[in-house]
N, C-alpha and C positions, 0 to 999 in steps of 0.2 A: 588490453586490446583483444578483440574478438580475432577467434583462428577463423580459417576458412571455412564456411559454410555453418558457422555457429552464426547464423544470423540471430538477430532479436526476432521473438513472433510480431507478426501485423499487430494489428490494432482490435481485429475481429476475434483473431486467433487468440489475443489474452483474456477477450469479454468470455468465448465460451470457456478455456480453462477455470477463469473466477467462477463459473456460474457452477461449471462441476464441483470447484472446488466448494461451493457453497452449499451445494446440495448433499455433498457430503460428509459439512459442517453438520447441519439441520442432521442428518442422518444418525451421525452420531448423540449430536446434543442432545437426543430425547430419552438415553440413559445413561449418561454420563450424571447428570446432578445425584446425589447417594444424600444429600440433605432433604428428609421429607419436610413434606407443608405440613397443616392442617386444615382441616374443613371446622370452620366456627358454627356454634347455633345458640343463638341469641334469646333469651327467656326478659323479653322487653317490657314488663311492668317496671314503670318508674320507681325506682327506689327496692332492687332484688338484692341483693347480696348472696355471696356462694361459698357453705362451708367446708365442700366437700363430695367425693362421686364414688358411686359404686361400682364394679368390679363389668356391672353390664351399662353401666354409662348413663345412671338417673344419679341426676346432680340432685345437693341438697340445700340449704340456705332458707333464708329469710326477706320478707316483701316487708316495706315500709307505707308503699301507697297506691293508688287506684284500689284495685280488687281485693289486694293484699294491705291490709292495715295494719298500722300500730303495733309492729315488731311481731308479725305470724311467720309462724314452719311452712315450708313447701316441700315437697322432692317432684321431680317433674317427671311426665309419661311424654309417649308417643304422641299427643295433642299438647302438650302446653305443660301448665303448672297446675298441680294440686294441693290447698292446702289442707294441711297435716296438725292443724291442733288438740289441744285435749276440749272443748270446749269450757273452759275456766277462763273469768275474766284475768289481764297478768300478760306482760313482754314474755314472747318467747322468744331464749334466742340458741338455735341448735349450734354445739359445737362441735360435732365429730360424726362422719356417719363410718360404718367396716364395711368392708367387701363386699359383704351380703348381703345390706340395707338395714342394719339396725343403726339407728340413731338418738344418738343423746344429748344433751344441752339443759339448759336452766330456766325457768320461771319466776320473774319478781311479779312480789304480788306487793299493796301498800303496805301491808301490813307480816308483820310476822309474831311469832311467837316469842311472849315478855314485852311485846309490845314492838318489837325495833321497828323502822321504819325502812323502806327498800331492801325486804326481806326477798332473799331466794331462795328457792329449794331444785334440787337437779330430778330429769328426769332420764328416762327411757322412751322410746318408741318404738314396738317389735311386733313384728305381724299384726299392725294396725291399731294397739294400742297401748295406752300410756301409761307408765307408773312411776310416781311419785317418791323422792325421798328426802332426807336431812342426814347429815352425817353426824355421827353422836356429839360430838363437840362443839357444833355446829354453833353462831351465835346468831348472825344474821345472814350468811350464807355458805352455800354448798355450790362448787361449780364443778362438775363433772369436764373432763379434757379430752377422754378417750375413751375408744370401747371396741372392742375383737370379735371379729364370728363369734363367739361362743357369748357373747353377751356381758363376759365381764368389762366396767369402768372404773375406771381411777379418774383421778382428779384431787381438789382441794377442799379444808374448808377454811373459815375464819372463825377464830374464838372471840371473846368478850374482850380477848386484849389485844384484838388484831393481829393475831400471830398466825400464820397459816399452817395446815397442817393436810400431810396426803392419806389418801387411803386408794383401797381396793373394795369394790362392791362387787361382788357375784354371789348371785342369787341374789339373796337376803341378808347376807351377813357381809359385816365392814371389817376389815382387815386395816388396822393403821402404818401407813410408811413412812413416818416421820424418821429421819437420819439422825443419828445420833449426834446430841451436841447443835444441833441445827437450832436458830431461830425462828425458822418458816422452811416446809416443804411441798413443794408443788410436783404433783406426780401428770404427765404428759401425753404419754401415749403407753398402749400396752399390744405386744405383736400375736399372733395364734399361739405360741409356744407358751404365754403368759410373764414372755420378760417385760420389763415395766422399765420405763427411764423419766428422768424428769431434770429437777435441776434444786440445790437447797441454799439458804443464803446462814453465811457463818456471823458469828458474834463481832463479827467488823464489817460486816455488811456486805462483803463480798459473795460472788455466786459461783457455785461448782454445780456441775453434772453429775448425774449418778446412773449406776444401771444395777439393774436388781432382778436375781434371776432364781432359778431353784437352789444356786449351789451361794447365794449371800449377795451383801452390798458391795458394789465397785465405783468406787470414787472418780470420775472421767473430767482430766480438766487439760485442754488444750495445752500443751508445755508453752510457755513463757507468755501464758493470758494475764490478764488482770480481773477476768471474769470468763465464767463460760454456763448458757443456758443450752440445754439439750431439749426438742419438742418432738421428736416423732423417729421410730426404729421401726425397720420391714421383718419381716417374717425369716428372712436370713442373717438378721443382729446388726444389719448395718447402721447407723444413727446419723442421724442431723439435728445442730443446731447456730447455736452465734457464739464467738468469742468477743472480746474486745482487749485490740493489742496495745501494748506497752503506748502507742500515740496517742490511743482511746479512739482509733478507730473500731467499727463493731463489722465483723467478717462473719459472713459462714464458715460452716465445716462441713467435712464428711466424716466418718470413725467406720473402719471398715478394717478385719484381722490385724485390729492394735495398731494402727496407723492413723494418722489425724492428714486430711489435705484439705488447703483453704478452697472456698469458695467467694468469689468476687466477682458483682454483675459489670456487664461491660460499660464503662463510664461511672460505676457508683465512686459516690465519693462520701466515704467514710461509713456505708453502710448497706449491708446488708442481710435480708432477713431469708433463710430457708422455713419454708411452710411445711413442709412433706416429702417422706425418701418413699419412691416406687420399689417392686420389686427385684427391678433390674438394677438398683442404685442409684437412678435417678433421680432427681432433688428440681423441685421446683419453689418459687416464690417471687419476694421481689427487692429490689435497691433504689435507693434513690440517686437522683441525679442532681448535676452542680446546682438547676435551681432550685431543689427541694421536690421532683415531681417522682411518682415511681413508677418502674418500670418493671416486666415481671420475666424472671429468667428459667430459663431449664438449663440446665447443668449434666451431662451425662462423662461419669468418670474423669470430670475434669476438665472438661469443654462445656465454657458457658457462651448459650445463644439468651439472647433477646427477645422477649415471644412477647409484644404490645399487639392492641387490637387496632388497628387501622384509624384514624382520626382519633387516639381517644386519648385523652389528656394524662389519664393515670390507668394505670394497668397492676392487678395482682392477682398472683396465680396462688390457690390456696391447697390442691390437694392435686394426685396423679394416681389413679387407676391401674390393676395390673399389668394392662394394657398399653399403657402411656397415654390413656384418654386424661384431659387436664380441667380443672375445674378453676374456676376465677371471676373477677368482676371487674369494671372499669369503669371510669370519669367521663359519660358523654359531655356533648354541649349544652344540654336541659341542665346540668346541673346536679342528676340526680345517677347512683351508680343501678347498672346494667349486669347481670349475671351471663354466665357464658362456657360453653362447653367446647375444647380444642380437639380434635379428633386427627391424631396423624393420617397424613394418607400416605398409601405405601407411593414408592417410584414405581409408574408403570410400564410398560415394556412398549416398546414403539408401537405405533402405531402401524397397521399393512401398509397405507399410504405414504411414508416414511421409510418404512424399510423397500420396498419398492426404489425408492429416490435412492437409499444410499447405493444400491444392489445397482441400480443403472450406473450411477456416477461411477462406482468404482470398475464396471464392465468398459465404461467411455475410454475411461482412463486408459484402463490396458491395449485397447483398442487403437488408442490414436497413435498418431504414427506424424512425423513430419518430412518431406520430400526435399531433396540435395537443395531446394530453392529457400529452405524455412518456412514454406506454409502447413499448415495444419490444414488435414483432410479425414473425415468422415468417413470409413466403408461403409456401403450402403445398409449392414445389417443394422449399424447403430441409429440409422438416421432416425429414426420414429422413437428410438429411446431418447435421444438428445431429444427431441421436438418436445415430447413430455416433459421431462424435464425442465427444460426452457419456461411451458408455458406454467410448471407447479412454480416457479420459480419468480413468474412474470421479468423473464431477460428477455433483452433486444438484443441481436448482435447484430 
């Protein structure tokens, strides 16, 4: 039961309280959200792919068709896309660019040396141009994975008995990383410091991690995996890759001061793949979903969002800038994938015309008053900040 003189307000009297109250919803809502967006940009040759961005935000990848043919290099400028081949006929297809814009990647040509057929050889791309290699044991191919400021790459090759084998190229001379006792070694990515990680498969076919640094080889295997491949460590030792647990689910990971935390996109089911750890720890790539389609996620210390491109059937996010600028490509409607660049935007700080609104509402507020009868009344100083308000508002009372 209402006491004496606690009447309920009019009808007038609650429209203008909601409208303050609402005004100084709005007021605040324009910094409250602390989840940035991104601004996308779009590199819309049919058939782009994205392998990767630099440190000032030129994405790098490969065109399949219109202007871009037949498996050619781009990295993109300020206008559009340029492409970046050696002039040799041969698929290029770049796999890794560093901070700095060196990039590396492989070239099949028909033919190779001893004759093999769907011969590769890895390359480089540095200050505009190209050079060519084979790694010694090479039988039909060479595929380079990664490569640092400073221009060194690792990678793999294949011998005559299909066995893969890693190394290290800088400069001119090959360094082999093959793990002891291994059957194949795949060496992945390499950080400025020149630690090297990758992943090798044992005489039962099983995959372990490895990390390789000035002081020897460290063995990295997800405790109670059944496998664990490792593809890419920042410049502070952090690593990412996939394990797959005892269900034969396949999960990411992080590995960060001797600690393993899973990574899992929201709704994958039974899979997920990290691309690339930033320098903040951030991990981008992508999962698939119950029908099989994928989605591409950021992962920041353990909090995974969902970063898809608006209409687009399939999403993957391939690489993350030190910046948190993000690189990826997606499934339009044509059929054909579209390359693309995520650029966070910071939270910006209200707007004057917003802050204005909350400053009045919250002045209204203090202001109002109600008389022995329960009506709400106005002192004359507020009447013209109410009326503004009102009309940013569009309220009737």
């Amino acid at each position: 039961m209402l006491k004496p003189r606690e009447r309920p307000f009019s009808a007038k009297s609650r429209c203008v309280i909601g409208a303050l109250v609402g005004a100084l919803s709005l007021g605040l809502g324009s910094s409250a959200n602390a989840i940035p967006g991104y601004n996308l940009r779009f590199y819309d040759e049919n058939g782009t792919t994205s392998v990767g961005v630099t440190a000032d935000s030129q994405i790098v990848g490969m065109g399949q068709q219109t202007s871009i043919n037949g498996g050619r290099n781009f990295i993109s400028t300020p206008e559009g896309i340029n492409v970046i081949d050696g002039g040799i006929n041969g698929f290029y297809q770049a796999t890794n660019v560093s901070d700095n814009g060196k990039v590396t990647g492989f070239q099949v040509m028909s033919a190779g040396p001893s004759g093999s057929g769907g011969y590769s050889r890895g390359y480089t791309y540095i200050n505009g141009s190209y050079s060519y290699f084979d790694a010694p044991n090479a039988y039909n191919t060479t595929r380079p994975e990664g490569i640092n400021n400073a221009g060194q790459v690792v990678g793999f090759s294949v011998d005559v008995e299909l066995h893969a084998h890693g190394f290290l190229l800088t400069g001119n001379v090959f360094t082999s990383l093959d793990v002891p006792g291994a059957t194949d070694t795949y060496a992945m990515s390499i950080n400025s410091s020149g630690d090297i990680v990758g992943y090798f498969r044992d005489a039962g076919g099983q995959n372990h991690g490895f990390l390789r640094t000035s002081s020897g080889l460290i063995n990295l295997d997800v405790p109670g995996a059944t496998n664990t491949t490792i593809v890419d460590i920042n410049d502070d030792g952090q690593i990412t890759g996939q394990y797959q647990d005892i269900s034969g689910s396949l999960r990411g990971f992080r590995y960060a001061s001797g600690a393993y935390y899973s990574i899992d996109g929201i709704g994958s089911v039974n899979y997920t793949e990290p691309e690339s750890i930033g320098s903040d720890g951030q991990i981008v790539g992508y999962y698939f979903d119950a029908i099989g389609y994928r989605h591409g996620f950021v992962n920041t210390l353990g909090a995974t969002t969902t970063l898809d491109v608006p209409g687009a059937s399939e999403t993957i996010l391939t690489d993350i800038s030190p910046s948190g600028v993000i690189s990826g490509h997606y499934a339009g409607n044509s059929g054909y994938t579209i390359a693309f660049l995520a650029t966070p935007v910071a939270v910006a700080a209200p707007e004057p015309r917003s802050s204005v609104m909350l400053a009045s509402a919250l002045a209204i507020l203090l202001l109002f008053a109600r008389n022995r009868h329960g009506h709400v009344f106005l002192p004359k100083v507020t009447a013209s900040i109410w009326q503004t308000t009102a009309h940013s508002l569009r309220v009737r009372c």
